[in-house]
C-alpha positions in Angstrom: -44.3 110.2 -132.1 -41.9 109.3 -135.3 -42.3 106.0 -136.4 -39.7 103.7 -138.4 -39.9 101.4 -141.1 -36.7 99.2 -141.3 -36.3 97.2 -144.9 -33.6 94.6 -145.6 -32.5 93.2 -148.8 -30.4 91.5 -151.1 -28.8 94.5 -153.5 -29.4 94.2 -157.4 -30.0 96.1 -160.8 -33.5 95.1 -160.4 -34.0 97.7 -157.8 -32.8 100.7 -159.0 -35.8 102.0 -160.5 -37.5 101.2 -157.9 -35.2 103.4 -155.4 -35.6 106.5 -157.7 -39.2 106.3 -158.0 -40.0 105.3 -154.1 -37.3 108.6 -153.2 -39.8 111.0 -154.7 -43.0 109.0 -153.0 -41.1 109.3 -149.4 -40.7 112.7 -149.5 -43.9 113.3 -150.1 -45.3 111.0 -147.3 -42.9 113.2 -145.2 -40.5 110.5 -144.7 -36.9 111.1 -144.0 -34.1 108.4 -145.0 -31.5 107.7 -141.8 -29.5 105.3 -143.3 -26.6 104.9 -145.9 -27.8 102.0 -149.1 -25.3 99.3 -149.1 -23.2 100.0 -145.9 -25.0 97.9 -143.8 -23.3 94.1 -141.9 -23.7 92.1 -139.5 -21.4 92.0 -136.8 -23.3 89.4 -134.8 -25.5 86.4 -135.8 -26.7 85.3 -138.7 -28.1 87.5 -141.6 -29.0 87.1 -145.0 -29.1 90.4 -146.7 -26.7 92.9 -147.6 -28.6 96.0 -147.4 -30.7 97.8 -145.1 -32.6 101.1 -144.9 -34.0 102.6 -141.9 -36.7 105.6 -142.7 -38.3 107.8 -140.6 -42.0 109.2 -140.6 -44.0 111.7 -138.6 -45.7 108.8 -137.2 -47.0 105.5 -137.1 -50.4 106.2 -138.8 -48.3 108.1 -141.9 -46.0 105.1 -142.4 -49.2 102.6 -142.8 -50.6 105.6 -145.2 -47.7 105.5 -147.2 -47.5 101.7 -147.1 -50.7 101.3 -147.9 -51.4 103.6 -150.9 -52.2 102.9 -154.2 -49.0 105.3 -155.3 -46.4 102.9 -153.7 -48.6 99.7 -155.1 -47.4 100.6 -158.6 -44.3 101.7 -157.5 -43.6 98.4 -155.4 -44.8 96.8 -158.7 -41.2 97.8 -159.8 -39.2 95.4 -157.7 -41.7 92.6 -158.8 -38.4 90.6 -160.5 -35.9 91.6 -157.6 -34.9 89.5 -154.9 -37.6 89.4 -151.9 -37.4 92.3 -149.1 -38.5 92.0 -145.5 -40.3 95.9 -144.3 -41.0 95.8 -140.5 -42.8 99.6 -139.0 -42.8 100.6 -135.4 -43.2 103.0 -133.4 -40.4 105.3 -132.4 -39.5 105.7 -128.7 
């Protein structure tokens, strides 16, 4: 069963090299992106980022794997100065 892990943020420079280095790290955690960067609103309620990625994996136990390895601790290490994220993972339906 796929799972998801749904990120939201506040956009900046500081994440850009963040975004090419975690690109390389999804695809090899067979992770699949779903979702545009930077098209994302609220139509309803209150919200306070202004981006947010949805991405898929095979399932729940590969997105805690990816998560959890010591590859994306030094590339997380690269949004250290960026505005703070919120990552939520569940499981698909």
């Amino acid at each position: 069963m796929p799972a998801y892990m749904v990120s939201q943020y506040r956009n900046g420079p500081e994440y850009d090299a963040y975004r090419k280095a975690v690109a390389d790290l999804n695809r090899r955690h067979g992770a699949r992106i779903l979702t545009r960067p930077g098209t994302a609103f609220c139509v309803e309620g209150n919200w306070d980022a202004d981006s947010m990625v949805i991405i898929e994996f095979p399932s729940l136990q590969a997105a805690r794997g990816f998560y959890e390895s010591t590859e994306y601790a030094a590339v997380k290490a690269l949004r250290k100065d960026a505005a703070p994220l919120t990552i939520v993972v569940m499981d698909g339906a």
